[in-house]
KEKE-3310 file (N, C-alpha, C; in steps of 0.2 Angstrom, whole numbers, plus 5000, padded with zeros to 4 digits):
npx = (4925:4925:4939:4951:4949:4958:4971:4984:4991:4998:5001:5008:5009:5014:5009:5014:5025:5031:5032:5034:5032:5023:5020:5013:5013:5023:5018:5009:5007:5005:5011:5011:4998:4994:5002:4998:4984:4986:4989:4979:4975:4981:4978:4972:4968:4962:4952:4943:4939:4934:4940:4936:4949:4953:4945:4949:4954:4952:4953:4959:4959:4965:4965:4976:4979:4987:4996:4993:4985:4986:4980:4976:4962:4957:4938:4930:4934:4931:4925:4924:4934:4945:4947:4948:4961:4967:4966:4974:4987:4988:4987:5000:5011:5008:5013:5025:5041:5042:5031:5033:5042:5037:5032:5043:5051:5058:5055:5052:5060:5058:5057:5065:5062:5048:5041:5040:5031:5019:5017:5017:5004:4994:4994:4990:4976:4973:4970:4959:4949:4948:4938:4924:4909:4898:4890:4876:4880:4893:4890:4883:4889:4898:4891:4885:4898:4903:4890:4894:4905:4903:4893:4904:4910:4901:4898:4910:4910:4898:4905:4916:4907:4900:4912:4915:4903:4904:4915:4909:4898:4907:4913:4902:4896:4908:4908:4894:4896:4907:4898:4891:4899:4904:4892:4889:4901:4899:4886:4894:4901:4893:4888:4895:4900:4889:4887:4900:4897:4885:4892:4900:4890:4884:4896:4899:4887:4885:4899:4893:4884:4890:4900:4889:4883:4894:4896:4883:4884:4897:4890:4880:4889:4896:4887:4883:4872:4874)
npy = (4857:4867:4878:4877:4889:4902:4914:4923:4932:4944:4963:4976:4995:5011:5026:5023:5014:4998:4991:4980:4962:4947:4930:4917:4912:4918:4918:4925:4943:4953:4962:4972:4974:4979:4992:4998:5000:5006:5022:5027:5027:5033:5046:5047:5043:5037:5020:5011:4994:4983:4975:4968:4962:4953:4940:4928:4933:4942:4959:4965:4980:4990:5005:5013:5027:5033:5022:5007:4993:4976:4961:4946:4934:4921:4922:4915:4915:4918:4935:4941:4937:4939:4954:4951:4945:4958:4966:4960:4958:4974:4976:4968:4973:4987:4984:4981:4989:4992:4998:5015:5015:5014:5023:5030:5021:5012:5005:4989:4989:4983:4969:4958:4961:4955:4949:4936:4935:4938:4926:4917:4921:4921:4905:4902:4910:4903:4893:4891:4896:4908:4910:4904:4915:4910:4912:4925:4935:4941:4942:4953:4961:4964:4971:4983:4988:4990:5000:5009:5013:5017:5030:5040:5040:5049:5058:5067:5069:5077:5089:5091:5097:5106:5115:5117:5125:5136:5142:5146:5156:5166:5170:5174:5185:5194:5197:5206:5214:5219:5224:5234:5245:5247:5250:5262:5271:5272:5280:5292:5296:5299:5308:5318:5321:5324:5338:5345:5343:5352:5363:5367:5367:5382:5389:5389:5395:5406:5413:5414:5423:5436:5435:5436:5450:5459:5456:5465:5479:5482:5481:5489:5502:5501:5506:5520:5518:5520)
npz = (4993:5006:5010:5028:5042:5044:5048:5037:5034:5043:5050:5057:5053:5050:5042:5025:5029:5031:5048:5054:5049:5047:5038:5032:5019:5007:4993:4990:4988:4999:5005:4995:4994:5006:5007:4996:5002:5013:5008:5005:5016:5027:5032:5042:5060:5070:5067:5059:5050:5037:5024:5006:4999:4986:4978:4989:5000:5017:5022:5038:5045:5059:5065:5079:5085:5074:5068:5060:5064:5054:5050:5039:5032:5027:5020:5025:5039:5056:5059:5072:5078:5073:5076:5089:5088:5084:5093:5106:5100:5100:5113:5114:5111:5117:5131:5128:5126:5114:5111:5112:5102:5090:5084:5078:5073:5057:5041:5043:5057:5065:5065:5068:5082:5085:5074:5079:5088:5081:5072:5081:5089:5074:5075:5086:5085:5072:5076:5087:5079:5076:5088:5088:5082:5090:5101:5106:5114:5110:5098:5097:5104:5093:5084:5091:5092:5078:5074:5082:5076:5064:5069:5073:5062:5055:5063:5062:5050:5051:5059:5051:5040:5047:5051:5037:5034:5042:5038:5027:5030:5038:5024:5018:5028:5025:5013:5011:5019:5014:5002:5007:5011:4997:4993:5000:4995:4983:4984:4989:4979:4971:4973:4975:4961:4957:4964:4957:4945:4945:4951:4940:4930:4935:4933:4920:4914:4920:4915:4902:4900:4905:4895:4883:4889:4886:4873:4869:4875:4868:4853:4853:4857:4845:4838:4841:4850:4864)
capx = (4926:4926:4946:4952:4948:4966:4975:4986:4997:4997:5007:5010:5012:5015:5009:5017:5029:5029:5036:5033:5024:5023:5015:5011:5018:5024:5016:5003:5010:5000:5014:5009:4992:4996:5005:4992:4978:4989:4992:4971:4972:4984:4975:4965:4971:4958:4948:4940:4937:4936:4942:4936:4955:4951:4941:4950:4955:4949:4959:4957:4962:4960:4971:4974:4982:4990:4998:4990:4986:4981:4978:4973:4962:4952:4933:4927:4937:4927:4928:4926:4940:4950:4946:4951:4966:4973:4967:4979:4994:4990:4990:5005:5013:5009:5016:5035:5044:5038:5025:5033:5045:5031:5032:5048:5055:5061:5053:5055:5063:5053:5054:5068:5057:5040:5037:5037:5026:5015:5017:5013:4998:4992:4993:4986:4970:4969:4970:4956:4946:4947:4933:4917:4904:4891:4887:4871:4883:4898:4888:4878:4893:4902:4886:4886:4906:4899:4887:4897:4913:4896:4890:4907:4909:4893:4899:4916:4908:4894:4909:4918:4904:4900:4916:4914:4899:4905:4919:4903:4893:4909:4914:4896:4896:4913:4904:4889:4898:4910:4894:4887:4903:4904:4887:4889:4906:4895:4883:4896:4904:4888:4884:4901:4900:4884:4889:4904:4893:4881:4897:4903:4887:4883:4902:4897:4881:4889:4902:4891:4880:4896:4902:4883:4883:4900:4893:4878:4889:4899:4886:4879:4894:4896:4880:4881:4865:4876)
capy = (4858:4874:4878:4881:4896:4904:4920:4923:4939:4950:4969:4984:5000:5019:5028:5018:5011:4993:4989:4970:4955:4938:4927:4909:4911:4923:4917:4933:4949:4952:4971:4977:4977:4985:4998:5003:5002:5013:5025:5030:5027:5037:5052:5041:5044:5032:5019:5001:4992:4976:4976:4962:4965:4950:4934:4924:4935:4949:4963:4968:4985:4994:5011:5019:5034:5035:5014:5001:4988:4973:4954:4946:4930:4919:4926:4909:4915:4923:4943:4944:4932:4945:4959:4948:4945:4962:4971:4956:4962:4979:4974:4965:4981:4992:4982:4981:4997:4993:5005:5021:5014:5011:5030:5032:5014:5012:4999:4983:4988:4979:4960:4953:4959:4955:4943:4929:4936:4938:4922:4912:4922:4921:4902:4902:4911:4899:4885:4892:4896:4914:4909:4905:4919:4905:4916:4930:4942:4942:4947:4959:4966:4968:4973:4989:4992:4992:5005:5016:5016:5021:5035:5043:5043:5052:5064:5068:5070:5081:5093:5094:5103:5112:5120:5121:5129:5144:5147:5150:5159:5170:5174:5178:5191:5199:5201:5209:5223:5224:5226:5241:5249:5249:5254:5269:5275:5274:5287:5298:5296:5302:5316:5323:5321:5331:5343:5345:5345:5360:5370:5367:5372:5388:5393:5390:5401:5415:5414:5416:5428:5439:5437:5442:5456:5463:5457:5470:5483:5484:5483:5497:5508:5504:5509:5526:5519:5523)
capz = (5001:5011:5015:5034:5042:5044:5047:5034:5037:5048:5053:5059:5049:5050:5035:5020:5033:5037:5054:5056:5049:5046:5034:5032:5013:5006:4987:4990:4989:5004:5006:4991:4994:5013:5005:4993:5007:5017:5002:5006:5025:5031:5035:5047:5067:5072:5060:5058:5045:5035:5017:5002:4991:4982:4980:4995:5008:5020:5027:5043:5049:5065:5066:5082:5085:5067:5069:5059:5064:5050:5048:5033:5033:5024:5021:5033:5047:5060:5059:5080:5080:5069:5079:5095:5088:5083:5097:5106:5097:5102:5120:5116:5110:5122:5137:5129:5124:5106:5112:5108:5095:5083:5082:5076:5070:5050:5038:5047:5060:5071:5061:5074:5088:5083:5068:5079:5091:5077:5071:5087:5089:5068:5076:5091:5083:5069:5080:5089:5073:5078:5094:5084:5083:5091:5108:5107:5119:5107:5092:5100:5106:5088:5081:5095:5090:5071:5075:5085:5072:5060:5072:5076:5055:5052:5068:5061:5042:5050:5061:5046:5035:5051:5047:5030:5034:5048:5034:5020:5031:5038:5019:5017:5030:5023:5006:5014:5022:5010:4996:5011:5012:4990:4992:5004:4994:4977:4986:4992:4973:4965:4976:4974:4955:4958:4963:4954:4938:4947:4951:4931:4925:4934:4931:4912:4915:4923:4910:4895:4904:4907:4889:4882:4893:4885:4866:4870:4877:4861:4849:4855:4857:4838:4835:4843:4854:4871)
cpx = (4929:4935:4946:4952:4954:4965:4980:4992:4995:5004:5007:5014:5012:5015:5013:5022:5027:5034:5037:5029:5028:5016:5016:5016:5019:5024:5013:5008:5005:5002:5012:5003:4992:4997:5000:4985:4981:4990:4985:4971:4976:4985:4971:4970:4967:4952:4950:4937:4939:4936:4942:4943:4954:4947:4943:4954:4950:4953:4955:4960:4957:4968:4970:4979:4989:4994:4993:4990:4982:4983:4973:4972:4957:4944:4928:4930:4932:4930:4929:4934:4948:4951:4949:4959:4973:4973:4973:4986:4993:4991:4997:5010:5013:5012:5023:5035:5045:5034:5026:5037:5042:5030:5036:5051:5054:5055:5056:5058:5062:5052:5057:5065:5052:5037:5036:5033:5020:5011:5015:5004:4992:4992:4989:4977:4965:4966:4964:4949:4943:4940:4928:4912:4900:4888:4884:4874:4887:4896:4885:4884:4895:4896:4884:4892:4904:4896:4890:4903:4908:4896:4898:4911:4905:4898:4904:4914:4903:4900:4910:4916:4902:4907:4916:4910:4900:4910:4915:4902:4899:4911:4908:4895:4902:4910:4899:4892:4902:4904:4892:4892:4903:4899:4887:4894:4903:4892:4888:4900:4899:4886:4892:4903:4893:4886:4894:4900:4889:4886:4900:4899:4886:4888:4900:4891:4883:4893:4900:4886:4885:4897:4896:4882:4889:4898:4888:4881:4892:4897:4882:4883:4895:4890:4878:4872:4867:4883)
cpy = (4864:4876:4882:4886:4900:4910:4919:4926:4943:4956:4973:4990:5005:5022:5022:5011:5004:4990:4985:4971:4951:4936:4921:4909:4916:4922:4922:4938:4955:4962:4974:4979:4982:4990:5002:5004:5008:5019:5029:5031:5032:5041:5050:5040:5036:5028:5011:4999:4986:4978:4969:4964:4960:4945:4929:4924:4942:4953:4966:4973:4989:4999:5014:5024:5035:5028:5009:4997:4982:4964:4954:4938:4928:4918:4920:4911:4923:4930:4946:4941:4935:4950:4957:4946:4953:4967:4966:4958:4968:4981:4971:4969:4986:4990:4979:4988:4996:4999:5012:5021:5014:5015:5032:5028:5016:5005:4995:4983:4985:4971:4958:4952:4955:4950:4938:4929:4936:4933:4918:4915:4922:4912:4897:4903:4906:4893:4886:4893:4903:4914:4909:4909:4915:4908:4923:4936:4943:4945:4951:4963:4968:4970:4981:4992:4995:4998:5011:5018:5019:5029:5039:5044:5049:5057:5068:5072:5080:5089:5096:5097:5109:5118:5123:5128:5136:5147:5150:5157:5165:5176:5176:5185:5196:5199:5204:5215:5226:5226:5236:5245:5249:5254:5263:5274:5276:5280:5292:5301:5303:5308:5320:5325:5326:5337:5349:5350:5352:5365:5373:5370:5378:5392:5395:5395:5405:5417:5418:5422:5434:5441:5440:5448:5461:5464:5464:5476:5485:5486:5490:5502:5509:5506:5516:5524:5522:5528)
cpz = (5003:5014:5021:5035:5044:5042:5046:5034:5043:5048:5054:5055:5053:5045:5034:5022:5035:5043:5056:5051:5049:5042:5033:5026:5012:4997:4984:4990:4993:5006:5003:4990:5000:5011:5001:4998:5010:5015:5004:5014:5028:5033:5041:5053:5069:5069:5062:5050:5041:5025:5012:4998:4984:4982:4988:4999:5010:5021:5032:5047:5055:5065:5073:5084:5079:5066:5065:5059:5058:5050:5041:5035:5028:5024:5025:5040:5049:5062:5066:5081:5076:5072:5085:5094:5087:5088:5105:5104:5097:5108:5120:5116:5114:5129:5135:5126:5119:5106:5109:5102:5086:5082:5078:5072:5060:5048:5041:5051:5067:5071:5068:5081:5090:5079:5072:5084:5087:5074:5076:5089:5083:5072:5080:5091:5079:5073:5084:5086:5076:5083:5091:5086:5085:5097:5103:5107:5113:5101:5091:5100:5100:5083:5082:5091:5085:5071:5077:5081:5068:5064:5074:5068:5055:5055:5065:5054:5045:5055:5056:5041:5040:5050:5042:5029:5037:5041:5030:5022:5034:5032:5016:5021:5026:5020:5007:5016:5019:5001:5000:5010:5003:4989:4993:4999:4987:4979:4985:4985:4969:4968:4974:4966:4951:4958:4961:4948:4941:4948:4943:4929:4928:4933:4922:4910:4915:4917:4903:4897:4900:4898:4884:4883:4888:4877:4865:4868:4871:4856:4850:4855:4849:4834:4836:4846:4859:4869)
residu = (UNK:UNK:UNK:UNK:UNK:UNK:UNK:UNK:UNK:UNK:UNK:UNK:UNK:UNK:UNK:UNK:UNK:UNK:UNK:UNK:UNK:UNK:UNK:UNK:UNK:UNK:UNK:UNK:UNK:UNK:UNK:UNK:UNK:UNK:UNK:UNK:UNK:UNK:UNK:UNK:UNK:UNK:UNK:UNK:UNK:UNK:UNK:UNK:UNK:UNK:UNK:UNK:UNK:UNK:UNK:UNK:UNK:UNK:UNK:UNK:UNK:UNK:UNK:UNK:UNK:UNK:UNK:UNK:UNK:UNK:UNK:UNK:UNK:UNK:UNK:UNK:UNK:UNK:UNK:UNK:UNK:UNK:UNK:UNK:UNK:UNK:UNK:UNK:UNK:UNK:UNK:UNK:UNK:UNK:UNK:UNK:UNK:UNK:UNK:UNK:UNK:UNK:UNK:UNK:UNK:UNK:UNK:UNK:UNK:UNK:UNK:UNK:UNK:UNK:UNK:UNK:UNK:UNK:UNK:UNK:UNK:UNK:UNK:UNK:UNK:UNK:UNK:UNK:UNK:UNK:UNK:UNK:UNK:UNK:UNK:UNK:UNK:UNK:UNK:UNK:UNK:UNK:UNK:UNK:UNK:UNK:UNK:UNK:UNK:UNK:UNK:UNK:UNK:UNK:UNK:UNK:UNK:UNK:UNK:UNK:UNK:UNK:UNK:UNK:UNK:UNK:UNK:UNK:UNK:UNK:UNK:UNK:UNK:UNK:UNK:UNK:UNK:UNK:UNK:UNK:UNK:UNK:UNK:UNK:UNK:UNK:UNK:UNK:UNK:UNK:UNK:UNK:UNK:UNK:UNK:UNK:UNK:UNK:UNK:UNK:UNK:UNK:UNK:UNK:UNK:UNK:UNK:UNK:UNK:UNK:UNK:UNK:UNK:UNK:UNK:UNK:UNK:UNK:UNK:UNK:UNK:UNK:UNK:UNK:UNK:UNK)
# end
């Protein structure tokens, strides 16, 4: 027989940080899977996503502006109904002055306020069986969400080669012009190394010229030719 569809944990983090939860039991060690999610996700500003960790649970994060939100439930419970709950405790959040706390706040610092908000609402969900996906509209609509957190992937992937690419194509230009500029200075090398070597040899021309000329010269004089 199929067990109840139930939300299991739930909490809110900051990087590594967990700043609330609550859990039905605490037999799971429900934080140390959090923590090592967290450990991958927390270059992630804004991010959706449903996570298998093991045979019989899901994880459900949605991160926004660098906050975690997660629920964890049993892979029968309805995944809108997971989404409807956490975006719920992000409205819950944003209308007390947990809102900007949740910037600053320490490990835990948030149990006293919060866990049992969490807790009435991880009950209130089950009890509802996280609202059954049975309506057309409802799962068109998270079928749309799906798509758009897809396409705002892709976007972000294909920006960030566009950068890679302006850096390529900038350090392609600088080796271009600095190949022209080696180029041009090779020429001005070789023509100088020209003419160097033309001024050497017709110095050594002249030279042996000069000293032929005076070999003659002497030969002669001991010859009584001149």
């Amino acid at each position: 027989m199929e067990a109840e569809p139930v939300i299991v944990y739930s909490c809110i983090a900051r990087g590594t940080l967990i700043l609330v939860e609550h859990a039905q039991s605490y037999e799971n060690n429900f934080t140390e899977v959090v923590h090592s999610m967290m450990r991958n996700l927390a270059s992630h500003s804004d991010y959706k996503a449903v996570y298998k960790a093991h045979e019989s649970y899901l994880f459900h994060v949605i991160i926004e502006n660098g906050i975690a939100y997660f629920c964890v439930t049993t892979p029968n419970f309805s995944k809108l109904g997971a989404h409807r709950f956490i975006q719920e405790i992000i409205t819950r959040i944003k209308s007390t002055n947990l809102a900007s706390r949740v910037n600053y706040a320490g490990e835990y610092e948030l149990n006293r306020e919060f866990s049992v908000v969490l807790g009435q609402e991880m009950d209130h969900y089950t009890r509802m069986k996280g609202f059954e996906e049975n309506d057309n509209l409802s799962k068109l609509q998270r079928q749309v969400d799906d798509v758009k957190q897809i396409m705002t992937e892709n976007i972000e992937k294909v920006l960030s080669r566009g950068e890679l690419l302006d850096d390529l194509l900038s350090k392609t230009e600088d080796l271009e012009a600095s190949s022209k500029s080696f180029q041009s200075s090779s020429r001005q090398v070789r023509k100088q190394f020209f003419w160097k070597n033309t001024r050497v040899t017709i110095v050594i021309v002249a030279v042996s010229v000069i000293l032929l000329a005076v070999i003659v010269v002497v030969v002669l004089k001991l010859t009584h030719v001149i």
